[in-house]
C-alpha positions in Angstrom: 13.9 17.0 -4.3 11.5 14.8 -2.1 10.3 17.4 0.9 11.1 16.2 4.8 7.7 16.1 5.4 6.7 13.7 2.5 9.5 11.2 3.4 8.0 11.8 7.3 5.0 11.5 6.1 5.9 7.7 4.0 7.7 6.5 7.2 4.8 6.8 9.5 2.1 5.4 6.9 4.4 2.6 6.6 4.6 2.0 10.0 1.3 2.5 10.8 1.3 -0.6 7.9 3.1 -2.9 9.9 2.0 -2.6 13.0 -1.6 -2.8 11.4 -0.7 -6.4 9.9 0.4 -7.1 13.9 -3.0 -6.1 15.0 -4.8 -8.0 12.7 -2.6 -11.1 12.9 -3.4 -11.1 17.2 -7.1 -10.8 16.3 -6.9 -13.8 14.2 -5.7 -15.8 16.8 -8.0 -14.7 19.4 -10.5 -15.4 16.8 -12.1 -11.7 16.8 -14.2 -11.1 13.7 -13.8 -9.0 11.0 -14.8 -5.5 12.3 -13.0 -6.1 16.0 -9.4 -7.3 13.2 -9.9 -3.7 11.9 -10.4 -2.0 15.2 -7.2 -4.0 16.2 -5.4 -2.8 13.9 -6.8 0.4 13.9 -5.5 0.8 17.8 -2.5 -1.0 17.4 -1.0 0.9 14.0 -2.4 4.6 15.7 -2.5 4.3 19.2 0.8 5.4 19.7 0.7 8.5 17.0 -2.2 9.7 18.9 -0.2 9.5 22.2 2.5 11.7 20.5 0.6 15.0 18.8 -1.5 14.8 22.3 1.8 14.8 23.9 3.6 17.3 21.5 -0.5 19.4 21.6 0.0 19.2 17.5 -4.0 19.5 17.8 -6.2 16.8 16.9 -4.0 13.5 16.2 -3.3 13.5 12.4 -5.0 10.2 12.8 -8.1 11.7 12.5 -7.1 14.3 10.1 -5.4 12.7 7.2 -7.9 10.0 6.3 -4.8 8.2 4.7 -4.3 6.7 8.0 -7.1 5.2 7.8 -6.1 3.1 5.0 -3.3 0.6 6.2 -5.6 -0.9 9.2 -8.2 -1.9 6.6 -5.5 -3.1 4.3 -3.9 -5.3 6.9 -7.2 -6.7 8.0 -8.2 -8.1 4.6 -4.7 -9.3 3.9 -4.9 -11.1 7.1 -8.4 -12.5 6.6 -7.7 -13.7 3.0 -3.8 -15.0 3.9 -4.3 -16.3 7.6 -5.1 -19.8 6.9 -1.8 -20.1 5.0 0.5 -18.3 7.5 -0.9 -19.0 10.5 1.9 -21.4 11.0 4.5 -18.8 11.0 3.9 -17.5 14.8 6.8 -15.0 14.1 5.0 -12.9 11.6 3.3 -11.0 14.6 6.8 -10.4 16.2 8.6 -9.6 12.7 5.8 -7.1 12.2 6.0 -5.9 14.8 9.7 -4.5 14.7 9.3 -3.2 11.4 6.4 -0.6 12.8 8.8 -0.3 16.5 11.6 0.4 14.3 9.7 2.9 12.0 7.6 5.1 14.8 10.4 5.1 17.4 12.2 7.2 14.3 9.2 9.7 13.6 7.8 9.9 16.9 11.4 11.1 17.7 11.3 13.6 14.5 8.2 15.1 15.4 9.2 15.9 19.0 12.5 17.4 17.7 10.3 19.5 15.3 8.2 20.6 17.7 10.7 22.1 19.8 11.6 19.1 22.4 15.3 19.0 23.9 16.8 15.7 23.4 16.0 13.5 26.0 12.0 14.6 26.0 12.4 13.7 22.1 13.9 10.1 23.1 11.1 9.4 25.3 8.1 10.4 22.9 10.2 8.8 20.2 10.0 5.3 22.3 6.4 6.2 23.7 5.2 6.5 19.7 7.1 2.9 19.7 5.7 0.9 21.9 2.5 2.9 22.3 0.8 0.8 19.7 1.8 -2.5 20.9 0.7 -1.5 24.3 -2.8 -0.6 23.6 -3.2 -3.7 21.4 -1.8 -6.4 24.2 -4.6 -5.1 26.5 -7.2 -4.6 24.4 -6.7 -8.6 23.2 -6.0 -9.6 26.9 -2.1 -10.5 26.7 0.7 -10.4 28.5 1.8 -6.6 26.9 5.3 -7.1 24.9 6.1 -4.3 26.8 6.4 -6.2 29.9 7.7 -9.5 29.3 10.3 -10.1 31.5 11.9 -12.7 28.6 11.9 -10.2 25.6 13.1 -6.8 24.6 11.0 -4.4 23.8 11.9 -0.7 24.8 15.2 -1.0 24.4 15.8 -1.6 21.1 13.3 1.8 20.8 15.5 3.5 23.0 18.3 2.6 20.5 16.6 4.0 17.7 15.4 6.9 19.5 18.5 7.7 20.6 20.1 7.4 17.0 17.8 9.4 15.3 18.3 12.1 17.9 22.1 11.9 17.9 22.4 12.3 13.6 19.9 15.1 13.9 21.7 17.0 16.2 24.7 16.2 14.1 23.1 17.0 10.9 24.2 14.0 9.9 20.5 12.9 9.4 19.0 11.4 6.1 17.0 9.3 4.3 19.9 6.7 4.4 20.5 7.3 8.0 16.8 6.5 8.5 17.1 3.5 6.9 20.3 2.0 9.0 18.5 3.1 12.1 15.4 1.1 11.7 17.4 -1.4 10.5 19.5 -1.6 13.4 16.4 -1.4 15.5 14.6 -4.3 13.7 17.9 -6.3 13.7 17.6 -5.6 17.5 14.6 -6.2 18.1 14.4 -9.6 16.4 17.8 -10.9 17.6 16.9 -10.2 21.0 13.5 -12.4 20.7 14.8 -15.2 18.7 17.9 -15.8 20.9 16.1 -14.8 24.4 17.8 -11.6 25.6 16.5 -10.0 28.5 17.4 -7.5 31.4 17.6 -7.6 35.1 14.9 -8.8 36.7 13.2 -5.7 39.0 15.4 -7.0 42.7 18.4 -8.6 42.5 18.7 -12.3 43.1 15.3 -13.4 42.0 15.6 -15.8 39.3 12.9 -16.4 35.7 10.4 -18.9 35.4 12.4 -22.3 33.4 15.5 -20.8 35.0 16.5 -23.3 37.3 14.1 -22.9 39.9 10.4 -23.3 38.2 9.2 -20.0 38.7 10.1 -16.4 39.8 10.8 -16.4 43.3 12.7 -14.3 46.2 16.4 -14.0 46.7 18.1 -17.2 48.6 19.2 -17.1 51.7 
């Protein structure tokens, strides 16, 4: 029977895949080269691992320990430089790529905490830091708007959702490989549905209004 660890272990480098591919795709459109699409990658696929085992003080980041993970960023970068010029047209692979490596680190960040002796809700929030941690780091580094923050899209929630999950079917023992699997599919689901049809939350005050929303741009209560 497969070990917990191996199938961990599978999650994250797949993960650490997708959001990879995100990286790379970003520095193709800012037109980076090929060295600053691998260090794209690079911070985008492990920023948010490194985040957790400094959080969690699981030592040095198994970033920089397993040289496996050193192998998706690369791979995504020459996928990306040998495929761009035939998807480039498809602005949603960033986004769809995106969600597949949300959906996959909110789960194992959220494992790892548990494993190294978190209560619940300090396992949520790691879980959704490991999430979004990535995509962070990446926005900045290429000068955008981060996901994180765009007051037209959802981004930590649908973490928070699979966070949350993961948490509640360990606790439950209810958790599994195939439990995994519905999770980040319900996270990716979430995550894309939200984007393609707009969802958002509250603004930060009550009464202000979105940019396109009726009244050009975002502006103070009315009298």
């Amino acid at each position: 029977m497969i070990s917990f660890d191996i199938v961990l272990l599978w999650l994250d480098l797949i993960g650490v895949f997708f959001f990879a591919v995100s990286g790379s795709l970003l520095a193709a459109r800012k037109q980076f080269d090929f060295v600053g699409s691998v260090l794209l990658a690079s911070i985008a696929a492990l920023g948010g691992g490194v985040i957790r085992d400094i959080v969690i003080n699981a030592g040095p980041p198994i970033a920089f320990t397993n040289p496996a993970y050193l192998a998706p960023p690369v791979l995504a970068a020459l996928l990306v430089y040998y495929l761009f010029s035939s998807v480039q047209r498809f602005t949603s692979l960033l986004t769809l790529f995106d969600a597949g490596g949300l959906a996959l680190f909110c789960i194992t960040g959220t494992l790892k905490a548990i494993s190294a002796g978190m209560n619940p809700v300090a396992a949520i929030l790691l879980g959704v830091t490991t999430g979004v941690g990535g995509g962070l780091l990446r926005d900045i580094t290429a000068n955008e708007v981060p996901t994180l923050f765009n007051n037209r899209d959802l981004y930590a929630l649908p973490a928070f959702s699979g966070a949350g999950l993961t948490t509640l079917m360990w606790h439950l023992g209810l958790f599994s490989g195939l439990t995994a699997c519905v999770i980040a599919g319900v996270v990716f689901t979430f995550r894309v549905t939200a984007w393609r049809r707009g969802w958002y939350v509250p603004l930060a005050v009550r009464g202000w209004h979105r940019a396109g929303t009726g009244g050009g741009a975002i502006s103070g209560a009315r009298d």
